[in-house]
Every structure is written in structure tokens, then in C-alpha cells.
C-alpha positions in Angstrom: 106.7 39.3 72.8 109.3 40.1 75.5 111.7 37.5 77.1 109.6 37.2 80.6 106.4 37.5 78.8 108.2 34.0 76.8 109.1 32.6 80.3 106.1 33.2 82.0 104.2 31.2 79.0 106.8 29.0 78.8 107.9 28.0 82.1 105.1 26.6 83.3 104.9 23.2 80.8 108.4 22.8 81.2 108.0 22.8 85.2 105.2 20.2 84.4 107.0 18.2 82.5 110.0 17.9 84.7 110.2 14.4 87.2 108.9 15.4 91.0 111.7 14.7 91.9 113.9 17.2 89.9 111.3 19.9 91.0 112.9 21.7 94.2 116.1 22.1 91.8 114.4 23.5 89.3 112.8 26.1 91.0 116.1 27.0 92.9 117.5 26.9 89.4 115.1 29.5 87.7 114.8 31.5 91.1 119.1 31.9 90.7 119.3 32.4 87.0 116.1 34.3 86.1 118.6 37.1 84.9 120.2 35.3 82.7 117.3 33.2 81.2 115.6 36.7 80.3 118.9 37.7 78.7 119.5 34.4 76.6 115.7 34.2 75.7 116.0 37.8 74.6 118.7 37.0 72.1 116.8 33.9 70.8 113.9 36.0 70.2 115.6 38.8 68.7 117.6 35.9 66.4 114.5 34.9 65.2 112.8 38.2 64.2 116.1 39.0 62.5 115.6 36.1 60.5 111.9 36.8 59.9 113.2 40.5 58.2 111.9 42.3 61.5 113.5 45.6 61.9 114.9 46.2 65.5 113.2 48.2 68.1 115.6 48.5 70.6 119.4 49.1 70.6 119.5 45.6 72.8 117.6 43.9 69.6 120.0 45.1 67.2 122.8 43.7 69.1 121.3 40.7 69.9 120.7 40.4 66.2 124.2 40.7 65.3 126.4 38.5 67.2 129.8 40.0 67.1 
């Protein structure tokens, strides 16, 4: 699973979640920081298939495996 294939499942329930009132700054939120979301959840993910014993496919999953 990719970091915006994450988001996109993700995403939604948190947006549901979230007080009506807090919505407009959410959105404003994700629609400025979209980049860095992906790159953070990208990490995370890699983090976690690390731990599982995945082997990296990309050079971006082997860093993110291996914080420096």
C-alpha cells in the first residue's frame, strides 16, 4: 500500500470524525500539507514493513527504514 492510497482510505473517517465546526480547517489543512502527509505516512509505512522483516523496494523505503 502506497502513502496516498493510505490517505485516501484513511482520510475520509478522520474528516467524519472531526466537529463541524473544525471542518473548513481541516480541509485547508490537508489541501496545504498533502506533501508532507504523503511523506510522513510513507515513513510510517515503510517503519512498519521494516519491522515486519519486509525487504525494501524502493531506495525511498530503505531510507525511510533507516532513520539516520
Amino acid at each position: 500500500m502506497t502513502a496516498p492510497e493510505f490517505l485516501e482510505g484513511f482520510l475520509p473517517r478522520w474528516r467524519a470524525s472531526l466537529p463541524t465546526r473544525l471542518a473548513p480547517f481541516a480541509e485547508r489543512f490537508l489541501r496545504l500539507n498533502r506533501g508532507v502527509l504523503e511523506v510522513l505516512t510513507q515513513r510510517a509505512l515503510a517503519a512498519l514493513r521494516a519491522r515486519r522483516g519486509e525487504v525494501p523496494h524502493t531506495a525511498g523505503e530503505l531510507a525511510a527504514s533507516h532513520p539516520f
